[in-house]
N, CA, C and O atoms as a GROMACS GRO file, in nm:
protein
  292
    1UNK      N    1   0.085  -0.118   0.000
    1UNK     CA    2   0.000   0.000   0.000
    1UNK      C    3   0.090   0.124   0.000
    1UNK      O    4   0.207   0.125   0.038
    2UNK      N    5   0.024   0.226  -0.046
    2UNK     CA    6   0.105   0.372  -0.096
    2UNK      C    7   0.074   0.423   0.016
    2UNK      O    8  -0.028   0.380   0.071
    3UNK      N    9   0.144   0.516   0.075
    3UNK     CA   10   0.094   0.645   0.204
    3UNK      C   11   0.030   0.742   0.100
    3UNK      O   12   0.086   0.768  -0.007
    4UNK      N   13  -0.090   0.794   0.138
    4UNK     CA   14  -0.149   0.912   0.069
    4UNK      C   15  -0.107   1.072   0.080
    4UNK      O   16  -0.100   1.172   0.009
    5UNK      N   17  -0.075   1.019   0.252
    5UNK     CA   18   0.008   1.135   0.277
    5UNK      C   19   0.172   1.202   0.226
    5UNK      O   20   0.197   1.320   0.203
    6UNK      N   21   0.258   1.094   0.218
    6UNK     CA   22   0.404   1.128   0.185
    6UNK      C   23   0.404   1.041   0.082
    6UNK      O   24   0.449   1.095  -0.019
    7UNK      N   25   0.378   0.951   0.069
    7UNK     CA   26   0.397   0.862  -0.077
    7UNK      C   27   0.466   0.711  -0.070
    7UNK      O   28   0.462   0.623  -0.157
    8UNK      N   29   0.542   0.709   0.085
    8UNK     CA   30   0.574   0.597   0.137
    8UNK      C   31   0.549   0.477   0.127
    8UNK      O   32   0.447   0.467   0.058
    9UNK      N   33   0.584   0.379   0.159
    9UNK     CA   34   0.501   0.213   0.131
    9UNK      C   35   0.474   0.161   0.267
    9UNK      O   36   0.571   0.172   0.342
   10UNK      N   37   0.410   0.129   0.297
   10UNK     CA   38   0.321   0.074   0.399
   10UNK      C   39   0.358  -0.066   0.441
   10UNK      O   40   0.368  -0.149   0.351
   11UNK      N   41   0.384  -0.109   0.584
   11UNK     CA   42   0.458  -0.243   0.584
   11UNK      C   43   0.303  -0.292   0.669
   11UNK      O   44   0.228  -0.204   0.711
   12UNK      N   45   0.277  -0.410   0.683
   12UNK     CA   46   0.181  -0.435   0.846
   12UNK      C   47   0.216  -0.510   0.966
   12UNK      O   48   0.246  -0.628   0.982
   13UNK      N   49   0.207  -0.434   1.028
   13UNK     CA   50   0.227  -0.428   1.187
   13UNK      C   51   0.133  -0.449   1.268
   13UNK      O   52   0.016  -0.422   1.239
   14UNK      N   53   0.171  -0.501   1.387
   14UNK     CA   54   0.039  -0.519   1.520
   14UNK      C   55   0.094  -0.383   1.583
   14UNK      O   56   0.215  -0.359   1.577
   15UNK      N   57  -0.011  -0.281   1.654
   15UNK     CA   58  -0.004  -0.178   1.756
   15UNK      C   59  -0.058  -0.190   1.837
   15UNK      O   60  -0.122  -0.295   1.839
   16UNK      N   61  -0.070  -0.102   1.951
   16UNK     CA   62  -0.191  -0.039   2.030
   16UNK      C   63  -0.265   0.066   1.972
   16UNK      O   64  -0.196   0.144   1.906
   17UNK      N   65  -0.378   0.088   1.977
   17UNK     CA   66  -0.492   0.147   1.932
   17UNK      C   67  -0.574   0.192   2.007
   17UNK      O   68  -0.644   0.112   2.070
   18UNK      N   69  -0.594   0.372   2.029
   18UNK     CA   70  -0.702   0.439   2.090
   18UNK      C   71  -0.804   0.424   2.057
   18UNK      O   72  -0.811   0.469   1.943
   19UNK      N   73  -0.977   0.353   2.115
   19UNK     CA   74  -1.043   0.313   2.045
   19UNK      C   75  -1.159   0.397   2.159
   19UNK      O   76  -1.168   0.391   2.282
   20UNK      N   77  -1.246   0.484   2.046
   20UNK     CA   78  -1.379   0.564   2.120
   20UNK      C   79  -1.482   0.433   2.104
   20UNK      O   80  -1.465   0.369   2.000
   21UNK      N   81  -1.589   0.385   2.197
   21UNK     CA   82  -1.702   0.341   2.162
   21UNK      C   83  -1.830   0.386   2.295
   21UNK      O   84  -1.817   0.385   2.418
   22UNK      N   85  -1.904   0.409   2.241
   22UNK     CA   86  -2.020   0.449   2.310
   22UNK      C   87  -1.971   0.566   2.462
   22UNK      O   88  -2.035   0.566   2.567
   23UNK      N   89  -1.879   0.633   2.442
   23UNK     CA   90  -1.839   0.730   2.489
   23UNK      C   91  -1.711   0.704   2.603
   23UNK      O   92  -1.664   0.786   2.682
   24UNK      N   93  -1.681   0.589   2.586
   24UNK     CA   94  -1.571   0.527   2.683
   24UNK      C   95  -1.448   0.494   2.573
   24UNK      O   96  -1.474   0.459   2.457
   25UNK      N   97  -1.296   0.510   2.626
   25UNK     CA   98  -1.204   0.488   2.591
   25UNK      C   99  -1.138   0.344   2.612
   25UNK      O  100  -1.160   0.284   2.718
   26UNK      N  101  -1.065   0.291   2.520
   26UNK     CA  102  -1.047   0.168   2.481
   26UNK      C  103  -0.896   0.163   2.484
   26UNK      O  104  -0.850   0.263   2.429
   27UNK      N  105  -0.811   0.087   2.527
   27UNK     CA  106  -0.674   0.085   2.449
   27UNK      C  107  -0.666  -0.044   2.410
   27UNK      O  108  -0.676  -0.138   2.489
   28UNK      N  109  -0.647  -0.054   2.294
   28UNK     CA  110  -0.651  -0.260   2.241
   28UNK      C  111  -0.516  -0.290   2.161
   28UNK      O  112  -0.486  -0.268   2.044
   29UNK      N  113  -0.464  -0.333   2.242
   29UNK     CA  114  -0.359  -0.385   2.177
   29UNK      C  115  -0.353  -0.513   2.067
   29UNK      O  116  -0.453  -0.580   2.040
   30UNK      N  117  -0.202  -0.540   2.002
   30UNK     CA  118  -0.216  -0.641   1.903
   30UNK      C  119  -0.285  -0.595   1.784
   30UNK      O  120  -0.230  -0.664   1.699
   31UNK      N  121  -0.369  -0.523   1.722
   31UNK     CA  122  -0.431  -0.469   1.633
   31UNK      C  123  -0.383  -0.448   1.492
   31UNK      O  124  -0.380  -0.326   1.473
   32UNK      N  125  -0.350  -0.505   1.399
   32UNK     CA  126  -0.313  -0.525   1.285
   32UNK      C  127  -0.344  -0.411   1.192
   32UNK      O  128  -0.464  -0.403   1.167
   33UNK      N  129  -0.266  -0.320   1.134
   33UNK     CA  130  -0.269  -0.241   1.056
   33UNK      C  131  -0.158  -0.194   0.992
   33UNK      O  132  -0.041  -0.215   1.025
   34UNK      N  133  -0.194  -0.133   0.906
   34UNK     CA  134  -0.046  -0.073   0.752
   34UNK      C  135   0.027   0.048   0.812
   34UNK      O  136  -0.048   0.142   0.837
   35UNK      N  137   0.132   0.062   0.835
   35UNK     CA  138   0.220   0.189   0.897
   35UNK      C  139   0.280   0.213   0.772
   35UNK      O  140   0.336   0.127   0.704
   36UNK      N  141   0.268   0.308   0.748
   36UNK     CA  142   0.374   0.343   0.646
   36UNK      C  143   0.540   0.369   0.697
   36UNK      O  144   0.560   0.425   0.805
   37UNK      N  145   0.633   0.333   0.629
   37UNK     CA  146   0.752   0.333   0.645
   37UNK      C  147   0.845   0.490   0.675
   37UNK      O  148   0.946   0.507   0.743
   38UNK      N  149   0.776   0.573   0.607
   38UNK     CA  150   0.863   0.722   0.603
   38UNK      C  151   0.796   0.824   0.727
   38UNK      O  152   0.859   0.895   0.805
   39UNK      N  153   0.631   0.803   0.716
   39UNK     CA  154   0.613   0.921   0.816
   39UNK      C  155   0.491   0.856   0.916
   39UNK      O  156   0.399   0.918   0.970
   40UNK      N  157   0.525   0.696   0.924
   40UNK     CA  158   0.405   0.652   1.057
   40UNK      C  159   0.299   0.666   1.056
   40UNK      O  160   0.245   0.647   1.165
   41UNK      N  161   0.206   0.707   0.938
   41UNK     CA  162   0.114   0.718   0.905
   41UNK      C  163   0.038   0.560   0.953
   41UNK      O  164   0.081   0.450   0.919
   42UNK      N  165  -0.053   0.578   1.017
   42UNK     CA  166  -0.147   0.405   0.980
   42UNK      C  167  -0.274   0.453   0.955
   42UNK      O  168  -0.350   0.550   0.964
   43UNK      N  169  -0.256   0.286   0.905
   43UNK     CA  170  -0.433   0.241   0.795
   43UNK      C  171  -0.500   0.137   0.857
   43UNK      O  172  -0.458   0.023   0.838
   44UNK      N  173  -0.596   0.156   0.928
   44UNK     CA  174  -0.686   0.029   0.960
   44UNK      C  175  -0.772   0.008   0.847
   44UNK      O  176  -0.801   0.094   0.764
   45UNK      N  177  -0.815  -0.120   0.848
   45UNK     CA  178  -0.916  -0.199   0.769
   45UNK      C  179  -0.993  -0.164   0.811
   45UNK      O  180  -0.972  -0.167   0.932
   46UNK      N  181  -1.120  -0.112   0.783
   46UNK     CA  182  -1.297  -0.118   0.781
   46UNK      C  183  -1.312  -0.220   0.858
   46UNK      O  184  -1.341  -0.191   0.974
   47UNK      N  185  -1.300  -0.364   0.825
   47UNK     CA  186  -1.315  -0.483   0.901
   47UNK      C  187  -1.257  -0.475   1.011
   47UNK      O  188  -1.346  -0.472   1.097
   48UNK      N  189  -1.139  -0.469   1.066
   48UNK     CA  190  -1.039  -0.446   1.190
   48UNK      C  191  -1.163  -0.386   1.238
   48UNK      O  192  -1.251  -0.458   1.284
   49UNK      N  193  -1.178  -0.253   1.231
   49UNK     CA  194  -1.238  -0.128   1.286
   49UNK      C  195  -1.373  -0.212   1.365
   49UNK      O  196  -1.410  -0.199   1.481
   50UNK      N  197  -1.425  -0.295   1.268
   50UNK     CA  198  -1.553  -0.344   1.276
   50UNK      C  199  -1.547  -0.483   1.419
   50UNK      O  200  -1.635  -0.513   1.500
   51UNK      N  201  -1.470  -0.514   1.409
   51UNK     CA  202  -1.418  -0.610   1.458
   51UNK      C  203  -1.411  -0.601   1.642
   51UNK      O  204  -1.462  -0.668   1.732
   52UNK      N  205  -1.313  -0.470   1.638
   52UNK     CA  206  -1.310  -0.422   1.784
   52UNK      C  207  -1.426  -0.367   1.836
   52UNK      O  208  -1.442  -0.383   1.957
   53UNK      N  209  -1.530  -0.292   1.763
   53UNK     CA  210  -1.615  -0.261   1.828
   53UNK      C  211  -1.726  -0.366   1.854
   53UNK      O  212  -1.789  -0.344   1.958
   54UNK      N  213  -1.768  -0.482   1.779
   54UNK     CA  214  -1.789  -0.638   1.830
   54UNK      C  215  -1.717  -0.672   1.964
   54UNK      O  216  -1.772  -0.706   2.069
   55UNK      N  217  -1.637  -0.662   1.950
   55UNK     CA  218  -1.576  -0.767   2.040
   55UNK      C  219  -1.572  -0.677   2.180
   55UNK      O  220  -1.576  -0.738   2.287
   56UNK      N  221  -1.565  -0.533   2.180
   56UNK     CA  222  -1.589  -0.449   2.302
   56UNK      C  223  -1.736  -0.438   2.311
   56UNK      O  224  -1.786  -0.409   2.420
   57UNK      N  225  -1.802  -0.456   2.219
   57UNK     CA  226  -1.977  -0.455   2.244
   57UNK      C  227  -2.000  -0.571   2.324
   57UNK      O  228  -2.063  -0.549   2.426
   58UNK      N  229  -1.962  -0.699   2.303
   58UNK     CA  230  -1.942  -0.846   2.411
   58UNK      C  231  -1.892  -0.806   2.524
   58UNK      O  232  -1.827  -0.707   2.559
   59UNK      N  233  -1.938  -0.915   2.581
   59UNK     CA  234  -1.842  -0.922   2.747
   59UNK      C  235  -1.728  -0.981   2.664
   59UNK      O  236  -1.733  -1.063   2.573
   60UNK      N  237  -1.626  -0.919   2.718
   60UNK     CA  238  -1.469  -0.946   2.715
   60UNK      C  239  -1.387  -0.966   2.807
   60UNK      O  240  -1.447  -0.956   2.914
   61UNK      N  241  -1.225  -1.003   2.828
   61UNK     CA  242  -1.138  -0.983   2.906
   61UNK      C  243  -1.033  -0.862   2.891
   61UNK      O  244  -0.984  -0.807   2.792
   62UNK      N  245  -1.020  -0.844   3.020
   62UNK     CA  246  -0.964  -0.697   3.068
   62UNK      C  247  -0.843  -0.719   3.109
   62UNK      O  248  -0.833  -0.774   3.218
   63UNK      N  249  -0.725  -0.686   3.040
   63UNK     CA  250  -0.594  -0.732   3.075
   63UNK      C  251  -0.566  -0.655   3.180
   63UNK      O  252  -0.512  -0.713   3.274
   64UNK      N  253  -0.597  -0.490   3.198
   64UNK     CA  254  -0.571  -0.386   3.314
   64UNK      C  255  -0.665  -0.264   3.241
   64UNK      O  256  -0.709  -0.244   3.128
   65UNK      N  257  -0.671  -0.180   3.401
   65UNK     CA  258  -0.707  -0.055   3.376
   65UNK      C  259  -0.622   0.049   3.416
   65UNK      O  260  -0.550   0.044   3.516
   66UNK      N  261  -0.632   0.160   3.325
   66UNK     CA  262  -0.532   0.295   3.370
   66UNK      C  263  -0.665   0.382   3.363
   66UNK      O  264  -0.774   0.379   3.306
   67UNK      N  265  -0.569   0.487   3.485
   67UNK     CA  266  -0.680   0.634   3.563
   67UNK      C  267  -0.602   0.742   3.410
   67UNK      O  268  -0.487   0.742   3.367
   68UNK      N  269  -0.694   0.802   3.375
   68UNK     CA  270  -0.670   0.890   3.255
   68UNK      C  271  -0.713   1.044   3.335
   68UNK      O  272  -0.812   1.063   3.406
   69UNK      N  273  -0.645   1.106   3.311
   69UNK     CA  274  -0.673   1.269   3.313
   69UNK      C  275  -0.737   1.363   3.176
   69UNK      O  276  -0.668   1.386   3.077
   70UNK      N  277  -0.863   1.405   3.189
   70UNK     CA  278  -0.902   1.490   3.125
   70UNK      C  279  -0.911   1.657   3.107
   70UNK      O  280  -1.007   1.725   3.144
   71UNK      N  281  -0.796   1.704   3.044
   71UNK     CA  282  -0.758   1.829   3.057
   71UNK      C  283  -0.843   1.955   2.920
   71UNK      O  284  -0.874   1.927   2.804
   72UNK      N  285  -0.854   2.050   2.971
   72UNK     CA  286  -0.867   2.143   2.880
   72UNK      C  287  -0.785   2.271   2.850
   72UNK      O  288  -0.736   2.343   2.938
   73UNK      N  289  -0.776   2.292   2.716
   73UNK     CA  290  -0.636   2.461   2.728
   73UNK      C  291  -0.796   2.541   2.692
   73UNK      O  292  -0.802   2.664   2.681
   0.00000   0.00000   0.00000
């Protein structure tokens, strides 16, 4: 895959992933997506995308929780 942004080629990688659903924050690791090589750009799949919010819509397992701070400038 091409980066749209810089023009780069895209390798795929597992990450962690900030994930919004129904107004709560998610961090899901392992998550399979295209990084591009020059400027870190990533590409999730539609499906991926589709996928996590299934599987956080289920009862799931909870590896840990972190206390988050919500700031405003």
């Amino acid at each position: 895959m091409i980066c749209e942004f810089c023009g780069g080629k895209t390798i795929k990688r597992r990450v962690k992933r900030q994930h919004w659903l129904r107004g709560r924050l998610y961090i899901v690791e392992n998550v399979e997506t295209e990084v591009c090589k020059e400027c870190g750009e990533r590409y999730f799949h539609a499906t991926t995308l589709d996928a996590i919010d299934k599987y956080l819509s289920a009862k799931h397992a909870v590896k840990s929780q972190v206390n988050v701070e919500v700031v405003s400038l």
